[in-house]
C-alpha positions as a printed Julia matrix, in Angstrom:
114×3 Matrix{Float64}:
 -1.06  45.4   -38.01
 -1.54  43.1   -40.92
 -1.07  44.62  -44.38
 -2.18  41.85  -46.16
 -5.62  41.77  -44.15
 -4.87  37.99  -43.45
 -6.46  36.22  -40.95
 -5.25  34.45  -37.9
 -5.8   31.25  -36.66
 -7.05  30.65  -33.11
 -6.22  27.09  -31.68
 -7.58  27.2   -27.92
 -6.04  30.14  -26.01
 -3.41  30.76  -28.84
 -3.77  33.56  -31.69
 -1.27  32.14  -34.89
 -0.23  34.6   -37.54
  0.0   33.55  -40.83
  3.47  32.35  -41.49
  5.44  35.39  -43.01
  9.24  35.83  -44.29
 10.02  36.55  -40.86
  8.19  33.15  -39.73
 10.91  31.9   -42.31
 13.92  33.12  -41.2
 13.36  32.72  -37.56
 12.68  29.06  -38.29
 16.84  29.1   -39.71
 17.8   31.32  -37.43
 16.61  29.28  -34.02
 17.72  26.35  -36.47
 14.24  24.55  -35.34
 15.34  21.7   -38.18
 17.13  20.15  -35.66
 15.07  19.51  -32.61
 11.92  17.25  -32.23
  8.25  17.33  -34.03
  7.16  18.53  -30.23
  9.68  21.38  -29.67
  9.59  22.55  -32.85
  5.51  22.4   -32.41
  6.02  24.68  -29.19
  8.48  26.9   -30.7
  6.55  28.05  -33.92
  3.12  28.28  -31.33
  5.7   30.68  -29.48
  6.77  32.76  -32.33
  3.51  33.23  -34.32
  1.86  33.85  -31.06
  3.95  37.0   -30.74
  4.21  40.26  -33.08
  6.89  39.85  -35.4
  8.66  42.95  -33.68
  8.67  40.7   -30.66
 10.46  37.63  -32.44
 13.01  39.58  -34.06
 14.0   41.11  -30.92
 14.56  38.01  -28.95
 16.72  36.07  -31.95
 18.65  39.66  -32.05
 18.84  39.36  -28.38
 19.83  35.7   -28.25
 16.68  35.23  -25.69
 14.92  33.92  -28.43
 15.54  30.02  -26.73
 14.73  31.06  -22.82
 11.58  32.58  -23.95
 10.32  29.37  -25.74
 11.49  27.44  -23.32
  9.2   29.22  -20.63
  6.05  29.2   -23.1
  6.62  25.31  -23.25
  6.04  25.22  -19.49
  2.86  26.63  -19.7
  1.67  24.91  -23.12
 -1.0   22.99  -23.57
  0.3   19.28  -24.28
 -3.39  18.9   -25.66
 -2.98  21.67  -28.0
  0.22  20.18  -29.97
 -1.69  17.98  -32.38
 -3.94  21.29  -33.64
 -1.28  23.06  -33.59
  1.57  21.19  -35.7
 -1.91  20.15  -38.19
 -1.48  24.25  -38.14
  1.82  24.06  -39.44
  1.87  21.99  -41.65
 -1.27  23.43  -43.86
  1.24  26.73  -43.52
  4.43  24.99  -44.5
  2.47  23.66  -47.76
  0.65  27.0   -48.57
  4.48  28.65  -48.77
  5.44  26.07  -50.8
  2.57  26.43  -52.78
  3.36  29.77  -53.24
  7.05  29.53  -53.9
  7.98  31.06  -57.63
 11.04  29.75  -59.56
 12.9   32.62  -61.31
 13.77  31.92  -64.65
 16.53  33.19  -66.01
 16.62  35.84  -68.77
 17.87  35.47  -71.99
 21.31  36.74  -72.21
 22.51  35.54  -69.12
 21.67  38.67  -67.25
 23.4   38.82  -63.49
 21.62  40.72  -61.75
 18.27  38.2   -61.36
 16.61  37.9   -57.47
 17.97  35.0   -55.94
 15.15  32.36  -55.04
């Protein structure tokens, strides 16, 4: 279910959900910064393919990594261009939407961290 009434993207036979906070930390937490523009193409097709429910379970169960690497056998080598154009209009739309928190006067401490 989608609260937000967002829309996902369909790239051939792939469904994308909009990236989400838990699109966010799933990119840290499968540290996708450090592998290739490719993999990290495959991985994000492989997580916002999937309900978020799904995702979280697999980084939980540390089968996060065996699971993408059995959706890249079966991806589409054709499909990685759409798809990482995909990500990147996503990666700019968060950052377009990213708010700085100023702080208060007074030096209040108990601001929301950024």
């Amino acid at each position: 279910m989608n609260p937000f009434f967002l829309k996902n993207t369909v790239i051939g036979p792939l469904e994308l959900r909009p990236w989400t906070l838990t699109t966010q930390m799933a990119i840290m937490e499968l540290g996708l910064g450090g592998m290739n523009d490719q993999d990290q193409v495959v991985a994000v097709a492989w997580m916002q393919s999937r309900e978020p429910e799904e995702v979280e379970q697999a980084i939980s169960d540390k089968t996060a990594t065996a699971a993408i690497k059995a959706f890249s056998r079966a991806f589409p080598l054709a499909l990685a261009k759409p798809v990482a154009e995909w990500c990147r209009a996503q990666a700019e739309a968060v950052e377009t939407g990213r708010v700085e928190v100023i702080p208060q006067p007074g030096g209040r401490t108990d601001q929301p961290k950024n």
